[in-house]
C-alpha positions in Angstrom: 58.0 27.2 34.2 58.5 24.5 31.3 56.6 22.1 33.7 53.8 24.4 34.5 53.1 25.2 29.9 53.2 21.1 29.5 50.8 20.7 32.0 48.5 23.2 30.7 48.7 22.3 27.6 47.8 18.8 28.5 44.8 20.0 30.0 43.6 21.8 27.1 44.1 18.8 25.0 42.1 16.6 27.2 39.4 19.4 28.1 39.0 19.9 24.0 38.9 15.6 23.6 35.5 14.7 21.3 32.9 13.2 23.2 31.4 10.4 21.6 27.8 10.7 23.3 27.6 14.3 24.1 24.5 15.9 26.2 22.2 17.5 23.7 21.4 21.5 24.7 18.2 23.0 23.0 20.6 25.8 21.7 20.5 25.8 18.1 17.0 27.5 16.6 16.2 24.0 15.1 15.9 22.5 18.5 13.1 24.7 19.8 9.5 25.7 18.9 6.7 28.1 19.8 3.5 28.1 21.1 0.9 30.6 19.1 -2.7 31.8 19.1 -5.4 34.1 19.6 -7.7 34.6 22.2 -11.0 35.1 21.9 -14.4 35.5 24.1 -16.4 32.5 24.3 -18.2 33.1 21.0 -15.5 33.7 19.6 -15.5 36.8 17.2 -14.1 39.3 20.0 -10.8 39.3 20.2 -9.5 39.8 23.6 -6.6 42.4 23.8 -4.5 42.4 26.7 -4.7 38.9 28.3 -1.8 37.4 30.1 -0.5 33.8 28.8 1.3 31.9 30.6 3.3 28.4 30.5 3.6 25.5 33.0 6.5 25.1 33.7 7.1 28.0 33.6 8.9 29.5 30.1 6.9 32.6 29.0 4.2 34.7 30.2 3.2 36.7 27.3 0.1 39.3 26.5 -2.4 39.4 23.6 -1.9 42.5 21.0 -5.1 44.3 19.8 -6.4 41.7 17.9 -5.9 38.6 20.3 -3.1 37.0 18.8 0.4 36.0 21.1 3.6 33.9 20.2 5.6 32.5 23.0 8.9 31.5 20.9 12.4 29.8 22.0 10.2 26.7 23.7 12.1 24.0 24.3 10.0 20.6 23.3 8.2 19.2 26.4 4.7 19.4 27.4 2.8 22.4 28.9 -0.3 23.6 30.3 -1.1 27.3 28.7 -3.2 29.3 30.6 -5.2 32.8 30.1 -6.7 35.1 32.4 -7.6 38.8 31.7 -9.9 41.3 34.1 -13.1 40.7 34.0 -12.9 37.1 32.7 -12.8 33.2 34.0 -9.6 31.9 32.9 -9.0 29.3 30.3 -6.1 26.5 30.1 -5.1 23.5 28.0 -1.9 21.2 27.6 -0.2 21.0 24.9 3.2 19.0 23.6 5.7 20.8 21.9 8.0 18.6 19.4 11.4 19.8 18.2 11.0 22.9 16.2 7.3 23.3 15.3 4.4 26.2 16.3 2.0 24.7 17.8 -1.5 26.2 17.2 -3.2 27.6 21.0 -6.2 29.5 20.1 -8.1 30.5 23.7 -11.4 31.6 24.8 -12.3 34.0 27.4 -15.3 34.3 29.2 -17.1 37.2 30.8 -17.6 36.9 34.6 -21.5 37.4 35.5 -22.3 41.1 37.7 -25.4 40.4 37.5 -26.2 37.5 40.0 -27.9 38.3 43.4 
């Protein structure tokens, strides 16, 4: 039994040893950033309520509030594409790079899709 505690608490001593180039982990709210904007039609003085944003790859998919405006927080640094579709419009994208703990400004325009062409 005496055995079996020294060996266990050798493990936990070499388990808990410093590293002295540890892997850094986007964990801590300094280490990550947000993408934010409004969407707008192509004019742009409509807001467009409702719209789906999304990331690539893949981190968020988010929706417009009344006035066109969306935040897409917790985004680890990295470059996206940020698209936006909504019914009844074409959809919009753009790429962006997100640096350490920064918003980075996405504003979006929507437009209509033609029902009028023969």
């Amino acid at each position: 039994m005496k055995t079996r505690i020294i060996i266990f608490c050798c493990f936990l001593l070499v388990s808990c040893e410093k590293k002295e180039n540890p892997q850094i982990i986007y964990s801590s709210v300094s280490d990550v950033g947000a993408i934010a904007g409004k969407i707008t039609t192509v004019t742009g003085d409509t807001p467009v309520a409702g719209a789906m944003i999304t990331t690539s790859p893949a981190v968020h998919t988010v929706y417009s509030d009344s006035v066109g405006n969306y935040t897409m927080p917790d985004m680890p640094p990295g470059n996206y594409i940020v698209r936006v579709s909504g019914k009844g419009y074409i959809p919009d994208s753009t790429t962006v790079s997100l640096v350490d703990w920064r918003t980075v400004q996405v504003n979006l325009t929507l437009s209509t899709i033609r029902t009028d062409i023969k």
